[in-house]
C-alpha positions in Angstrom: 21.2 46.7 -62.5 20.6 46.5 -66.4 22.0 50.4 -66.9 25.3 49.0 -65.1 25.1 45.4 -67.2 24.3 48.0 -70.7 26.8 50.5 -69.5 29.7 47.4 -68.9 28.7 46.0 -72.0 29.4 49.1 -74.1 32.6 50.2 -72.3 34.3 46.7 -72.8 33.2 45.9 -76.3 34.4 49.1 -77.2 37.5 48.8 -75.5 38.3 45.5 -77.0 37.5 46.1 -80.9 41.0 46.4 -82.8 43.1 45.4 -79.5 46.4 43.2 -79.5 43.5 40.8 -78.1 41.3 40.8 -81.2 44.0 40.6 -83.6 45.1 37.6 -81.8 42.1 35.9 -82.0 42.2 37.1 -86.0 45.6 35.5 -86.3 44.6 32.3 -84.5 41.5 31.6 -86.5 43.4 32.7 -89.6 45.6 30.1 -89.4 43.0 27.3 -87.8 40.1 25.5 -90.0 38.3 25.5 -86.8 36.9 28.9 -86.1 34.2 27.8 -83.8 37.2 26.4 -81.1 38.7 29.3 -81.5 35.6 31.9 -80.8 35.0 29.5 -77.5 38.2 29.1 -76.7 38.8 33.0 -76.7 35.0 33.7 -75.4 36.3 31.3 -72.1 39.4 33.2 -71.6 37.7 36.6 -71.4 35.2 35.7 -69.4 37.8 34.3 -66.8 40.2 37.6 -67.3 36.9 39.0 -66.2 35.3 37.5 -64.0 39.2 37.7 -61.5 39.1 41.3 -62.7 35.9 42.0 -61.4 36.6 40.0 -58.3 39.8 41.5 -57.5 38.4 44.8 -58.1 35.3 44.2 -55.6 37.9 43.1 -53.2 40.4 46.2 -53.8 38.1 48.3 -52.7 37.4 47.2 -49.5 40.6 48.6 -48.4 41.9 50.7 -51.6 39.5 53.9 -52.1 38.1 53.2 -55.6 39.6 56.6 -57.1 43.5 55.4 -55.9 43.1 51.9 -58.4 41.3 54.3 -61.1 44.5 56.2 -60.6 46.9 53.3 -60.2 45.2 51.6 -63.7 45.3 55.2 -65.7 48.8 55.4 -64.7 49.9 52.0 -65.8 48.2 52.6 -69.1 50.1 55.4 -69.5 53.7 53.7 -68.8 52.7 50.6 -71.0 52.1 53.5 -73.8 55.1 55.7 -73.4 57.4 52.7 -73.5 55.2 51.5 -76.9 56.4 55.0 -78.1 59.7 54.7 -77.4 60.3 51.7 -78.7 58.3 52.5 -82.2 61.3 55.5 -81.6 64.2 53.6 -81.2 63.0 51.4 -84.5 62.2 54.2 -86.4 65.9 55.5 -85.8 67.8 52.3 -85.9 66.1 51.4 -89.4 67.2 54.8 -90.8 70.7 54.7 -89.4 70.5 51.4 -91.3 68.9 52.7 -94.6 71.8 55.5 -94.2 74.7 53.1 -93.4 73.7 51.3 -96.9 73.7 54.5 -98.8 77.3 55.7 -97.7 79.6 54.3 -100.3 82.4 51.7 -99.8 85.6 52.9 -98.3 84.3 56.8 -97.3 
């Protein structure tokens, strides 16, 4: 039980350094001169995100093979980052088609 608690541990804190979640919680207590309600307010939410995740996922599997969600999750991750890259795309070209439509001189 404590290699699965030190192993759980690792994975997620790893996971969550530098993600939109952290840089939330940077913004919030940033901008807040109460960094303490923040850190508990943020520490309460997590723990609920995990504790129906872990629920959900014990319950899954009773009639989902484990593999199939490990599947279904890799491939949502994988959507959510191709359309992040496309979008960074589309920016990336719309701000240069707008850098070059303010370079072409009036009336050519």
């Amino acid at each position: 039980m404590l290699s699965l608690l030190a192993s759980t541990f690792a994975t997620v804190f790893l996971a969550e350094l530098g993600d939109k979640t952290q840089l939330a919680i940077v913004s919030i207590s940033g901008t807040s001169s109460r960094p303490g309600a923040v850190f508990a307010g943020s520490a309460l939410a997590l723990v609920l995100a995990s504790l129906l995740g872990s629920a959900a996922g014990g319950s899954l599997t009773r009639v989902i093979p484990a593999d199939w969600l490990q599947l279904a999750a890799s491939a949502g991750f994988l959507i959510l980052g191709l359309r992040l890259i496309l979008r960074a795309n589309q920016s990336a070209v719309a701000a240069a088609a707008e850098a070059a439509a303010g370079e072409v001189p009036p009336g050519s």
